[in-house]
Each structure stands twice: as structure tokens, then as C-alpha cells.
C-alpha positions as CSV (number, residue, x, y, z in Angstrom):
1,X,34.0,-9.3,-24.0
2,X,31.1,-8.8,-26.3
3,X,29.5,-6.1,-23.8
4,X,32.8,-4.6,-23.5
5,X,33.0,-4.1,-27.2
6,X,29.7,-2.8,-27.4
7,X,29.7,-0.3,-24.3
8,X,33.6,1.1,-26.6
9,X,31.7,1.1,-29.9
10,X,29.5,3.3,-28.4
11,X,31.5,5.6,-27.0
12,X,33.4,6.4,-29.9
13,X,30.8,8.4,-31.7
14,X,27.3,8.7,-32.8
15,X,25.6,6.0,-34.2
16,X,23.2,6.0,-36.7
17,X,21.5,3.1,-36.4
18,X,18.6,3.4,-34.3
19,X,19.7,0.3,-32.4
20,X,23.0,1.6,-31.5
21,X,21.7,5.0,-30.8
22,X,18.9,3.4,-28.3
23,X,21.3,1.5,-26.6
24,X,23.5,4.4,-25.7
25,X,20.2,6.3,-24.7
26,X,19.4,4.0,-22.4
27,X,22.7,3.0,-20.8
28,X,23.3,7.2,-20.6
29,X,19.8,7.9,-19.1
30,X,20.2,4.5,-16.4
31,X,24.5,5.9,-15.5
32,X,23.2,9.3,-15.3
33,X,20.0,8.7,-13.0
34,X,22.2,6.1,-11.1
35,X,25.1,8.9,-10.6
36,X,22.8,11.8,-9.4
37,X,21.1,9.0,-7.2
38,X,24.0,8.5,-5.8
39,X,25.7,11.9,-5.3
40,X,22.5,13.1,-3.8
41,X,22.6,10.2,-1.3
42,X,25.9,10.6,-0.6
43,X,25.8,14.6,0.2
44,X,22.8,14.2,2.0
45,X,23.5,11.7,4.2
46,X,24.3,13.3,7.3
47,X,21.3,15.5,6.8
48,X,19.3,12.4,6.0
49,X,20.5,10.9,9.5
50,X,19.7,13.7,11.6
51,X,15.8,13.9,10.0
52,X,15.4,9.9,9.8
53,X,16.4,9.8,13.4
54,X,14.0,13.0,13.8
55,X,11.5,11.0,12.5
56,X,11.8,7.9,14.1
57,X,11.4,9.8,17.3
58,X,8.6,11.9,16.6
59,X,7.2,8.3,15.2
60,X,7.7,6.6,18.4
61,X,5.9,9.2,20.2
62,X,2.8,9.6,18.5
63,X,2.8,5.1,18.8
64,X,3.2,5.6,22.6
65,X,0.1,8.6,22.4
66,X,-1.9,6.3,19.9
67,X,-1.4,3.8,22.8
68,X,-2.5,5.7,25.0
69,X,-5.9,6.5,23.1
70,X,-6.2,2.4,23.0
71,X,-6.5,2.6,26.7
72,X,-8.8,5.9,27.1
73,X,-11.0,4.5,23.9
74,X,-13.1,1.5,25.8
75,X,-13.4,3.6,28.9
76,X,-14.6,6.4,26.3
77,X,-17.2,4.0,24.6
78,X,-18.1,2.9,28.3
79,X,-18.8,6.3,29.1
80,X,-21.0,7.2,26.0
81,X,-22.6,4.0,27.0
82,X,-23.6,5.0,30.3
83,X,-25.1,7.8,29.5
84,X,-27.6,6.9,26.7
85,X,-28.2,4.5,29.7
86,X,-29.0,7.4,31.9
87,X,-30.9,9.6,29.2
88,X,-33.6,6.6,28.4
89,X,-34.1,6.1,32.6
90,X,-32.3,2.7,33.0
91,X,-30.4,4.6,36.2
92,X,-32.6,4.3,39.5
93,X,-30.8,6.8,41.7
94,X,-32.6,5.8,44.4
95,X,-32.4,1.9,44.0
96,X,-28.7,2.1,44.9
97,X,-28.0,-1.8,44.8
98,X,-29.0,-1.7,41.2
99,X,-27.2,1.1,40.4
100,X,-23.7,-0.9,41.7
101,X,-24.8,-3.7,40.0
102,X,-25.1,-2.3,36.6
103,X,-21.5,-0.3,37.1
104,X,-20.0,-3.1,38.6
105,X,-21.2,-5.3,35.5
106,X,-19.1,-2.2,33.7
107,X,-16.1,-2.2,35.9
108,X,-15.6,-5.9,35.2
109,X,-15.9,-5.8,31.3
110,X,-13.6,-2.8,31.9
111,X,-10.6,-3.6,34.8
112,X,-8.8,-0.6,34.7
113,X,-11.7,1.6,35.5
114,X,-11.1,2.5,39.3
115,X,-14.7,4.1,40.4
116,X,-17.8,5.1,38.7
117,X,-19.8,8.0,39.6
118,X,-23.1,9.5,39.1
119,X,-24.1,13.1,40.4
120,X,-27.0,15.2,39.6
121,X,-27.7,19.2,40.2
122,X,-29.6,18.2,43.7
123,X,-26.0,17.4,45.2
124,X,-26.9,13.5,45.2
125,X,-23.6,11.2,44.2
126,X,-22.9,7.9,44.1
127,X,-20.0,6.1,43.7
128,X,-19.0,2.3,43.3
129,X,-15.1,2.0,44.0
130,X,-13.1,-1.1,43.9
131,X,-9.2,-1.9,45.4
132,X,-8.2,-5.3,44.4
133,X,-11.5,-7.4,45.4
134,X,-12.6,-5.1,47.8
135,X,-15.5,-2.9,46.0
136,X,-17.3,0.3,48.2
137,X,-20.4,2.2,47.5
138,X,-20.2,5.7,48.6
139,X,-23.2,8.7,48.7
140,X,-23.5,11.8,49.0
141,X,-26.9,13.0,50.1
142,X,-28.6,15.5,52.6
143,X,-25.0,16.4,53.8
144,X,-24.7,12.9,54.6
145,X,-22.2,10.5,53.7
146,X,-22.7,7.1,53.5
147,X,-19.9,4.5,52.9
148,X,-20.9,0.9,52.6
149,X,-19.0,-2.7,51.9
150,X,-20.5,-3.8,48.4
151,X,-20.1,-7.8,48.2
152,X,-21.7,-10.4,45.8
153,X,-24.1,-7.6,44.4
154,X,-25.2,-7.0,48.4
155,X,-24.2,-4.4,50.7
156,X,-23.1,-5.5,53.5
157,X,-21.8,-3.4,55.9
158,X,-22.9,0.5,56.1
159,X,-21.5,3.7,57.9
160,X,-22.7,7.2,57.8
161,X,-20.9,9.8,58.5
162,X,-21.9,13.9,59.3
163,X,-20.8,15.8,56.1
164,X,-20.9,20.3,56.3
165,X,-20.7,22.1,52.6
166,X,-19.9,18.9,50.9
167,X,-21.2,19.4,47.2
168,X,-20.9,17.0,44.2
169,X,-21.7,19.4,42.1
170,X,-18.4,21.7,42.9
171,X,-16.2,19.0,42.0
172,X,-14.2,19.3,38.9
173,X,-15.2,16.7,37.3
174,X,-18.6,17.3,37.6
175,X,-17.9,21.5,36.7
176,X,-15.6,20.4,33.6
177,X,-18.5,18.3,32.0
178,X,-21.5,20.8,32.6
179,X,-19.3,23.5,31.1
180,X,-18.2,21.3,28.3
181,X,-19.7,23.2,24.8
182,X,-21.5,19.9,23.8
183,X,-22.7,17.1,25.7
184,X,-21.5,14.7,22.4
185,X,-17.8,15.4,24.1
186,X,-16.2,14.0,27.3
187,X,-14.3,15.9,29.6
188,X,-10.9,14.9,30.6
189,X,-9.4,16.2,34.1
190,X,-6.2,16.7,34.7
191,X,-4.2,14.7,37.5
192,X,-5.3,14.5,41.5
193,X,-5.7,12.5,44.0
194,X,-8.7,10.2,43.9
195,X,-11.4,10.1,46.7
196,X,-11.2,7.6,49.3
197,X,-8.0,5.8,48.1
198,X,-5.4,8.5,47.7
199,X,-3.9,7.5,44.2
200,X,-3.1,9.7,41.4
201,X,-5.6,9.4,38.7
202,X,-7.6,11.3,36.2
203,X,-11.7,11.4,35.6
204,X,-13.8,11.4,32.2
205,X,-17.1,12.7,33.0
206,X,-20.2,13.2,31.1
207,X,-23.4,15.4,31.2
208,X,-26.5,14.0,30.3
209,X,-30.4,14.6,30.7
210,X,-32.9,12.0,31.2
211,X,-35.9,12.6,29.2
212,X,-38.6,11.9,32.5
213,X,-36.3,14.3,34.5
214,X,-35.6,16.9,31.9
215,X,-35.0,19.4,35.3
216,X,-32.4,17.4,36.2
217,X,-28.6,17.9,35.2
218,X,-26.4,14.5,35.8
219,X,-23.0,13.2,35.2
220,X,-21.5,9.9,35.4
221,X,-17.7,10.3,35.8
222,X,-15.2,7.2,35.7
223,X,-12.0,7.6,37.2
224,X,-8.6,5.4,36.1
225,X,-5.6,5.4,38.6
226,X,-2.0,6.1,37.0
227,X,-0.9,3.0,38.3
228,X,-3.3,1.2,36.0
229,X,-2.4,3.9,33.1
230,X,1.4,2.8,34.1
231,X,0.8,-1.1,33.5
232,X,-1.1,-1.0,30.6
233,X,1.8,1.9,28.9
234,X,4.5,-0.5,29.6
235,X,2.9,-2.9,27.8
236,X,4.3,-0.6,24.5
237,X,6.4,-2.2,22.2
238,X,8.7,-0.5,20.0
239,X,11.4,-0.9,17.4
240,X,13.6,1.4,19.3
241,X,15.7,0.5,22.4
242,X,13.6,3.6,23.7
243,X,13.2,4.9,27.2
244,X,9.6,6.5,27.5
245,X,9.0,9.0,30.7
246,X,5.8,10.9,31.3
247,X,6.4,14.1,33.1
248,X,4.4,17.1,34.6
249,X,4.2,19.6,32.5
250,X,7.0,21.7,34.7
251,X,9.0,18.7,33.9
252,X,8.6,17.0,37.0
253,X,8.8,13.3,36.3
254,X,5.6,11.1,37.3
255,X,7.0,7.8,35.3
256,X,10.2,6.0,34.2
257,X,9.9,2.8,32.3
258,X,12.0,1.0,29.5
259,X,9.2,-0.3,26.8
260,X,9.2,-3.7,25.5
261,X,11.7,-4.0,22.8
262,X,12.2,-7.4,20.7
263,X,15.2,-7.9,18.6
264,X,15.0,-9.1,14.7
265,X,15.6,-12.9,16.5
266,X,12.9,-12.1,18.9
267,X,15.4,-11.8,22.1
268,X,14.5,-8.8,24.5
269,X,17.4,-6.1,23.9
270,X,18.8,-4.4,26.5
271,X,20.8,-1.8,25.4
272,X,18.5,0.9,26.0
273,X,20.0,4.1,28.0
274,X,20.1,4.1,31.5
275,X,18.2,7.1,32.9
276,X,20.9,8.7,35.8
277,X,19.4,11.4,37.8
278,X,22.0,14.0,35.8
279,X,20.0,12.5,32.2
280,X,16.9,13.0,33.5
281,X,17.3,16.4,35.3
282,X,18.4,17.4,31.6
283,X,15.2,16.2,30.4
284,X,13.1,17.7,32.9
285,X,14.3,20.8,32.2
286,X,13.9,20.5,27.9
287,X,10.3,19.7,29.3
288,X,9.6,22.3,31.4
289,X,10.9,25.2,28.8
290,X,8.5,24.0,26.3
291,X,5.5,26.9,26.8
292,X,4.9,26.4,23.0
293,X,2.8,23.5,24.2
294,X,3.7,21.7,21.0
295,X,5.8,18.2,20.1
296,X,9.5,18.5,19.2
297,X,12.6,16.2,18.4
298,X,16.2,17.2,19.6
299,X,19.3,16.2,20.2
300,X,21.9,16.9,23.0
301,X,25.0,15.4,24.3
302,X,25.7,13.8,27.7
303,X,29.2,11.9,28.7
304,X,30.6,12.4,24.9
305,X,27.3,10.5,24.0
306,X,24.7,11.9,21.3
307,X,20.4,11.4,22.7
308,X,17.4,11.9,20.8
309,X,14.7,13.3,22.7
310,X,11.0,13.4,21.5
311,X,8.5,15.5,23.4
312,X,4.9,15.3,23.1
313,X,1.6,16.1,25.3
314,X,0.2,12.4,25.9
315,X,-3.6,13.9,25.2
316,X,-3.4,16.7,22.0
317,X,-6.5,18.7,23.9
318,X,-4.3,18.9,27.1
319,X,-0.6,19.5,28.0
320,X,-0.9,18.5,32.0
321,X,0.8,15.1,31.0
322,X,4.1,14.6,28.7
323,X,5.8,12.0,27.0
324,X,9.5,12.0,26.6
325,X,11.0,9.2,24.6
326,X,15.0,8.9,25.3
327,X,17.1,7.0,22.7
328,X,20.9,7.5,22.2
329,X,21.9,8.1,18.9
330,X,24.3,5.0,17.9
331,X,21.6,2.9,18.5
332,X,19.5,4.4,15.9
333,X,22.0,5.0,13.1
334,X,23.7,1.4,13.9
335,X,20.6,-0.6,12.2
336,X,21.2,3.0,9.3
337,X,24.8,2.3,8.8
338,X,23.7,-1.0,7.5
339,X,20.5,0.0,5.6
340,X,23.5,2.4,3.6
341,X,25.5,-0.5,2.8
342,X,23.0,-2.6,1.9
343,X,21.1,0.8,-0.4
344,X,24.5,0.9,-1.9
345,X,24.8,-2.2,-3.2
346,X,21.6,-2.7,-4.3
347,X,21.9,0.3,-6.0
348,X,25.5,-1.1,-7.6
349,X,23.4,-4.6,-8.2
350,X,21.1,-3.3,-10.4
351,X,22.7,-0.6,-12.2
352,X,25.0,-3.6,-13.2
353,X,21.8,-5.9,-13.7
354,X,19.9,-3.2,-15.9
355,X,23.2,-2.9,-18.0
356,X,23.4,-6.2,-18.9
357,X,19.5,-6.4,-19.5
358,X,19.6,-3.2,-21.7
359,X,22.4,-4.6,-24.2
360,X,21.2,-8.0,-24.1
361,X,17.5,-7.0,-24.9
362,X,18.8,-4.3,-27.8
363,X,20.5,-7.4,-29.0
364,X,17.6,-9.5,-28.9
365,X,15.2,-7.6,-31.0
366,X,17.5,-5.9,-33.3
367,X,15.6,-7.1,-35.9
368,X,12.7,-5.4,-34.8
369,X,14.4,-1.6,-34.2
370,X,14.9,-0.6,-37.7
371,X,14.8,3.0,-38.7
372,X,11.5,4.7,-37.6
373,X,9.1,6.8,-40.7
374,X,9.6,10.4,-40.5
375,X,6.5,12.0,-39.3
376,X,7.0,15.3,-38.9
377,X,8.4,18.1,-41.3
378,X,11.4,20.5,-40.5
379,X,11.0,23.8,-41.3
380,X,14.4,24.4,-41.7
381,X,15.0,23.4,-45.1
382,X,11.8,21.9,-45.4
383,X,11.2,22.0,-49.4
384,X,14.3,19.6,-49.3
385,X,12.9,17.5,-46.6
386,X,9.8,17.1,-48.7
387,X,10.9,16.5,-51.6
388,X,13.2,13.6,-50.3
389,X,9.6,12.3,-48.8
390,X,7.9,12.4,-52.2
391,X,11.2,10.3,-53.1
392,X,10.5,7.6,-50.6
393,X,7.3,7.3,-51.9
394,X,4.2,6.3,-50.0
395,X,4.1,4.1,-46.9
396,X,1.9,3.5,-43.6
397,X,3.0,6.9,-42.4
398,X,3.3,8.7,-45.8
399,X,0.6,9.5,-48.0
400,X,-0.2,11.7,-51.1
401,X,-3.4,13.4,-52.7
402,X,-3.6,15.0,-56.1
403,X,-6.3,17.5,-55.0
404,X,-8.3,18.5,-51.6
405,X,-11.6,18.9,-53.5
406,X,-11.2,18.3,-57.4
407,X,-11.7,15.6,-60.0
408,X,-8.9,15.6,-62.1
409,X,-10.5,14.0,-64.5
410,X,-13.8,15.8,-64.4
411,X,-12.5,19.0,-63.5
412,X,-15.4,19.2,-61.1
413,X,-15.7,19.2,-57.0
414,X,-16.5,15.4,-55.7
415,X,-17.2,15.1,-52.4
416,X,-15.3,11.5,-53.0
417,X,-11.9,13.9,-53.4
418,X,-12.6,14.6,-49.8
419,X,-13.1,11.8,-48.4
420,X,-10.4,9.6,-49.7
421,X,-7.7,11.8,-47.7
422,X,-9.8,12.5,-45.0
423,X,-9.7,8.3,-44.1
424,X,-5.9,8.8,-44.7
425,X,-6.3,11.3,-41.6
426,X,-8.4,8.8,-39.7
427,X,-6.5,6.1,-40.3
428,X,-3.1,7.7,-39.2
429,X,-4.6,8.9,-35.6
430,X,-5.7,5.2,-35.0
431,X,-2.4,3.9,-36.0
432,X,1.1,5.6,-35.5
433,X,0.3,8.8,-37.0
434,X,1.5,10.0,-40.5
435,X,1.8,13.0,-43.0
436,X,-0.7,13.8,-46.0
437,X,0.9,15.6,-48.7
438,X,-2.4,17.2,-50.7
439,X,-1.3,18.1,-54.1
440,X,1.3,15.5,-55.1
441,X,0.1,12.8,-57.2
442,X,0.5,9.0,-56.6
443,X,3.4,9.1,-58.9
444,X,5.1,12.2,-56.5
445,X,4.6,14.6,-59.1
446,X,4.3,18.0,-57.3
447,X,0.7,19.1,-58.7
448,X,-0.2,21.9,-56.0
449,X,-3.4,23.1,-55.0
450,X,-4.5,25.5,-58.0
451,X,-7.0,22.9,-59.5
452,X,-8.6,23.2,-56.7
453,X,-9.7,27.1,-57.0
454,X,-9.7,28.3,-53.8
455,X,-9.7,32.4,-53.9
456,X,-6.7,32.5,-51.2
457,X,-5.0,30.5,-48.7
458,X,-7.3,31.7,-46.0
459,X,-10.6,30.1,-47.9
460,X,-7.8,26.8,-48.5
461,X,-7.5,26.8,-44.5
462,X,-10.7,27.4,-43.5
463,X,-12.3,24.2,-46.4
464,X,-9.4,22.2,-44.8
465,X,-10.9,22.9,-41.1
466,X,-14.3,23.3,-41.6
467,X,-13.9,19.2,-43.0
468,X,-12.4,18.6,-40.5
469,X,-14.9,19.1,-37.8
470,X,-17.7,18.1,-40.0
471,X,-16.6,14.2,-40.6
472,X,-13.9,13.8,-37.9
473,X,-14.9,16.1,-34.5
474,X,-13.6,19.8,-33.7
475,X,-11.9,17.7,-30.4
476,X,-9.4,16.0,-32.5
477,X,-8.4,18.9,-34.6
478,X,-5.7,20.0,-31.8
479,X,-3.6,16.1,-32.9
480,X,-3.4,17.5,-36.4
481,X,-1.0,20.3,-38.1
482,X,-1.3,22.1,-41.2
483,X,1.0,24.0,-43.1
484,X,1.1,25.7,-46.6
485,X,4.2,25.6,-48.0
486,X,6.0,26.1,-51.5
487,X,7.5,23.2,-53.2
488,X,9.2,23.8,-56.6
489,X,7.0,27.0,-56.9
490,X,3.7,25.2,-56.2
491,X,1.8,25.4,-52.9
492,X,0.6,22.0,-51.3
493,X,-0.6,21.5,-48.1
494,X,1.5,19.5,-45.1
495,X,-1.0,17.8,-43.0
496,X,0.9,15.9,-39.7
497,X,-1.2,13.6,-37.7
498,X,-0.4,12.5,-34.1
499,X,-0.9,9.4,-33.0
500,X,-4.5,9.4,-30.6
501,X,-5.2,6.9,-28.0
502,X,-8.7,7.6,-28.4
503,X,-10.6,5.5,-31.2
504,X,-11.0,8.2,-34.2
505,X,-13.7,7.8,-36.7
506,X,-14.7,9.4,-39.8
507,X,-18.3,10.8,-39.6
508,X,-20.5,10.3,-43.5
509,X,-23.7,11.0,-42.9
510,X,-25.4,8.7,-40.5
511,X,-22.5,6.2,-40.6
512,X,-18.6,5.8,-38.4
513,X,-15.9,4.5,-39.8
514,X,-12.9,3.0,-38.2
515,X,-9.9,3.0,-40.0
516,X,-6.0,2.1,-39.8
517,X,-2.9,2.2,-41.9
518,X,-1.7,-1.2,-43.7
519,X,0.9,-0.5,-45.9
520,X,0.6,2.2,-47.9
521,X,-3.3,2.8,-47.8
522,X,-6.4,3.1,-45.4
523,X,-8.2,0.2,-44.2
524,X,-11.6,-0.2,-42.9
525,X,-12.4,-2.3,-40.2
526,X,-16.1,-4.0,-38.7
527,X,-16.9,-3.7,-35.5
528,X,-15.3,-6.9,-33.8
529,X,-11.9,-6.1,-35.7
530,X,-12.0,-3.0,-34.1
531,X,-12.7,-4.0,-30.8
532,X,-9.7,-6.4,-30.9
533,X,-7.4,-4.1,-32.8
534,X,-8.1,-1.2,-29.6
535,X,-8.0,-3.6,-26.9
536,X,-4.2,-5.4,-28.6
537,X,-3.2,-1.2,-29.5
């Protein structure tokens, strides 16, 4: 009831106290914020759906393509590998045992590498191969093949077979990475069958230069099979119910494979789509009309049923190879539906929350909210506004000076005059800022500036400034504002000081002082008080 009455009090008018009027401020500013919050969420959600559910897709795609790099990334480092091998002369060519040893000692560290092979510009190759536990060691040299049975680092059995026109050094492989621009990248082929065992697969190859054979152009190639490519993609898990497919880029599908999905309770989901032959046709054909060569998102409807699609080339230096991620619609915006109600009533919650916190905090320290000094001077009206300043009398924000540069009672310049309101000055930039009146007395008799003699206000500013960035610093002159007004036909000069969260001091000679408002006057403080006045500020 008490919060009731408060919230109606408020609404009735304008307060004046400063505790009311902060209280409305703030209940205003939180409704306000909360409404536009609100009605921007609610007008943009359908917009909001379509682009989260854009995003989630285009997400998921770039996971399954960073997941791919995880596989090409060892076999990359292998590769790099092998060559600084081959540049410092670790590769005998023509000690071919030790040659399958050392790649076999790879292809072991690294299972899913299916062959390695080295090739030089004299069209000598060799190749270790392995299928399951059987490994092979195959050269090319003299236009002779020889195939032999590689077991427990021996060979064992050998054939050799009549070769015409065979030349390692027209395979594509081998052509992609001697026309590669620098031999610090590795080149990628696209898919073909792999020599002896048929698969589908893809070679990295790179070209290197031993330094004791600089005649001599080599490349070592290793070759991954897409069944191996296949096991380790399906090995993806995603927060979608996704189906991922890698097709041609014509669209022709090489691979069809629900991901791993786990469920918030860590139970395999199954309701991701089924791929019929009429969804898949439809995304062969979104695939194979992409000649941009560039990712997308869409949606498109099949059976009364809304899909996401998200498109992207597996490798971003080739498009040979596609990844499609399929994801029906309701299974994406059934987890949003709920993320909406919950938003909104977390939204409700704390609007409600940060009501009750705002009156009961305004409550709290009403004591402490009284009626804040005026520090600034409206020009509208202002000799009114002044006067009912000199009225007030002084305070930590308020202070007067009879004179900017004269002795009253010696009639004389003092450089003490100046000083005296120039610590005021000081004193209000390290506190909560203030305003000088110079030539009102300490009793708020309006004195003006004529016992000080300056010729015109121009020579009045120009004293005023030139003090200014003599004791305090030309940098802090843009926190203060001076005006020359007329007040009961006598001119004094309005000095308002900002607040600076900079420590200000006033420069005498060799010596800084540091100084803050107490009360109605200027107080100096040593060193250690001014370290813990700045760090409590």
C-alpha cells in the first residue's frame, strides 16, 4: 500500500523535492526503457526468428567446416614436417626400406592418412599405401613399376611390372604443388580416384628442395580416402537436430549423415529430418544454382513443412566439395518459443524487482537527497538569480571576493587578492564544482570591479585568463566559465567551475597546492590527505 501511495503521489504532479522528483525520474526512465524494450521485441520478432534461425545455420556450417580443418590440420603439420625432413636430406630415395619406415612411422601417428608419396623432376616416385593391415610400397622408375608387400618394416614380396609414358611428374598432385606461388603453402586437389585402391579421396602435396640436390624438384603428397574424411565428419556434434550432406559442386550428393546430437538430458534426439529422395533432389538443385561460389542460408517449404538450408564450400580456397546442413524449422524455433517466454518474464521480473528497489532505496537515504547547491547561473533573468545567491550567502559551492586584484584597505594591487580566489577555483574543480562571485564582499554587498582599474572589460578578461594559466594550467581553463554581467548597475564577474576528475592544483612559484571545499572556504591538504581524499573521490 505504501508503494501504491507513492507510485499515485507521484503521478499527480511535480514534485519539488529532489527526492520525489528522483524517484519519478527513475521509475519513468526504467517504464520507458522497459516499454521500448519491449515493443521493439515484440515487432521484431518474426524478423528476429527468421535471422536467429539464419544464423544458427550459417553457425552450424562454419562448426562442420572448422571440423573439417581439425581433420586436414595434423595431416597439414605432417606435411610441413616431411618436407623440412626432405630439405635437410633425411629422405634416402634410393634406400627405399628406410624411406617406408619413416612414412609408415607417420601413417601410424596419423591413421587416416591413406598413402604417402614422394616424386622428384627425374620421374622417380615412391609410395607407401596401407588397406586395413595390409601396407604396399609402390615405384616408379625407368618406366618400371614396382609393387611390393611391405611387412614388419621388410619387404617381402616384390613384382615388377613393364610401364610406357608413365610420368610422376604429370600427375596433379605433383603439377598443383610445383605451380603453387610459394612453397610455404600446400596444395589441395580436388576429388579422384586413388591409385591402386580405387577410393575417392583427395591429395595435399608439397614442393620442396633439398639443399645437397638443389637440381632436384620433389614433392611428397599424402592422400586421405573420403571414407576416412566420412568417419571422422560424423563424429560432429551439434546443438541442432541437423542433417549435414556434402555434395559435388553440381549438386550431386557424395554424403548423407545425421550428426551427433545430445539433448539438454544428455539422450540422443532423434527428431532430425528424414532426407527422401524428393528433399534431397530439392537440395541438389539449390546447390548446383549457386555459381556465386559463396555460403548462403534459405528457407523453403516441402509437405506444408518450413527447412533451413545452409550452404557452404567445405574448403574456403576451393568449391569442388559442399556442405549442406538440413534443419526443419519447428525444431529450431521450438527451444525460441521458450527462450521468448522465459525473456518475457525476466524482463516482467525485473522491471517489477527494480521498482521495488528504486522506491525502497529513495526511501532509504532520504536523508541524504536534500536539495543540491546551484552551480550554474541562468541567463534569463540572471541579476535576479544572483542576487538571490548573494542572499543565501556563502557555502561549499558559493563563494565571494571583494576585488580580483586590489587591497581594499591599501588601495594597492596584492598578489595575495589573487590568490585567495584563485584557491577558491582550485578548490571547487577538486570538489563538486562551485561559483566565484568577484566583487561582492563577504557581507554580499555588491562592490563591483571598478577598484580594481582595469581600462575595459577586454584587459578584466584577459588578467582573469592570463592567471589562470599562470598558477592553475591553460588545460583546465575549458572546466571554467566567465561572465561579466551587471548587477544593480555594477559589473562583477561570474566565474562557474566544473567539477574535474583530474587532481587540480594551484601553481606559486616553485610550490602545488591541493585544495578542496569544506564549508564555506578553501582547504589545503598534505600529501597523504590527498592521496586518500583522490583514491575515496
Amino acid at each position: 500500500m505504501v508503494l501504491f501511495a507513492t507510485l499515485t503521489d507521484l503521478l499527480k504532479g511535480c514534485p519539488r523535492n529532489i527526492k520525489r522528483r528522483l524517484l519519478r525520474d527513475i521509475l519513468l526512465i526504467l517504464l520507458v526503457t522497459s516499454g521500448t524494450i519491449i515493443c521493439i521485441v515484440f515487432f521484431q520478432e518474426v524478423k528476429t526468428q527468421r535471422d536467429l534461425a539464419s544464423s544458427m545455420i550459417t553457425d552450424t556450417n562454419r562448426s562442420v567446416r572448422n571440423h573439417f580443418q581439425n581433420f586436414l590440420k595434423p595431416l597439414s603439420n605432417t606435411m610441413n614436417l616431411l618436407a623440412k625432413w626432405g630439405e635437410s636430406g633425411l629422405f634416402e630415395q634410393e634406400n627405399v626400406e628406410l624411406l617406408a619406415t619413416q612414412f609408415q612411422a607417420f601413417m601410424e601417428i596419423q591413421p587416416t592418412i591413406h598413402a604417402i608419396s614422394l616424386a622428384d623432376s627425374n620421374n622417380n616416385e615412391i609410395q607407401l599405401t596401407h588397406s586395413g593391415d595390409k601396407w604396399t610400397i609402390i615405384e616408379h622408375r625407368n618406366n618400371e613399376a614396382i609393387i611390393s608387400d611391405w611387412q614388419n618394416r621388410k619387404i617381402i614380396h616384390s613384382q615388377k611390372q613393364k610401364e610406357q609414358g608413365y610420368m610422376a611428374r604429370n600427375s596433379v598432385w605433383y603439377r598443383g604443388a610445383m605451380t603453387t606461388a610459394t612453397q610455404k603453402n600446400n596444395f589441395l586437389t580436388e576429388l579422384y580416384t586413388l591409385e591402386p585402391s580405387g577410393e575417392l579421396g583427395v591429395t595435399a602435396s608439397k614442393h620442396w628442395v633439398a639443399f645437397d640436390h638443389p637440381e632436384t624438384d620433389v614433392v611428397t603428397a599424402i592422400s586421405f580416402t573420403m571414407k576416412d574424411m566420412m568417419a571422422f565428419m560424423a563424429q560432429f556434434e551439434t546443438s541442432l537436430n541437423d542433417r549435414i550432406l556434402l555434395l559435388e559442386k553440381d549438386g550431386s550428393l557424395l554424403s548423407n549423415f545425421q550428426v551427433k546430437h545430445i539433448s539438454p538430458k544428455g539422450k540422443e534426439d532423434s527428431s532430425s529430418p528424414t532426407t527422401t529422395n524428393e528433399l534431397l533432389k530439392i537440395v541438389e538443385e539449390k546447390v548446383g544454382k549457386n555459381t556465386s561460389g559463396k555460403e548462403f542460408a534459405t528457407s523453403f517449404k516441402y509437405n506444408k513443412k518450413t527447412y533451413w538450408l545452409g550452404i557452404s564450400p567445405l574448403l574456403s580456397e576451393k568449391n569442388d566439395i559442399w556442405v549442406a546442413v538440413l534443419v526443419p524449422e519447428d525444431v529450431i524455433f521450438s527451444d525460441l518459443q521458450k527462450q521468448w517466454t522465459r525473456f518475457a518474464l525476466f524482463v516482467g521480473s525485473v522491471l517489477i524487482l527494480a521498482i521495488i528497489m528504486t522506491v525502497f532505496l529513495v526511501r532509504r537515504y532520504s536523508h541524504q537527497l536534500r536539495d543540491l547547491p546551484q552551480q550554474r547561473v541562468n541567463m534569463i533573468g540572471y541579476e535576479k538569480e544572483i542576487e538571490k545567491l548573494i542572499k543565501a550567502g556563502e557555502s561549499t559551492s558559493l563563494e565571494f571576493k571583494s576585488t580580483m586584484r586590489t587591497n581594499l584597505k591599501s588601495g594597492k594591487a596584492g598578489k595575495e587578492i589573487e590568490l585567495a580566489w584563485l584557491k577558491s577555483i582550485v578548490a571547487f574543480m577538486n570538489s563538486d564544482g562551485g561559483i566565484l562571485l568577484l566583487g561582492v564582499a563577504d557581507d554580499g554587498t555588491i562592490l563591483g570591479l571598478e577598484a580594481d582599474n582595469f581600462a575595459n572589460e577586454d584587459k578584466c578578461r584577459l588578467h582573469f585568463k592570463n592567471l589562470l594559466n599562470n598558477h592553475i594550467g591553460a588545460e583546465f581553463t575549458r572546466f571554467i566559465s566567465v561572465k561579466l554581467l551587471k548587477v544593480q548597475q555594477k559589473n562583477i564577474l561570474v566565474v562557474e567551475c566544473e567539477r574535474v576528475r583530474q587532481p587540480v592544483f594551484l601553481k606559486v612559484g616553485k610550490s602545488e597546492d591541493f585544495l578542496i571545499r569544506s564549508g564555506p572556504s578553501s582547504t589545503k591538504l598534505s600529501m597523504s590527505q590527498m592521496v586518500k581524499y583522490l583514491n575515496e573521490r
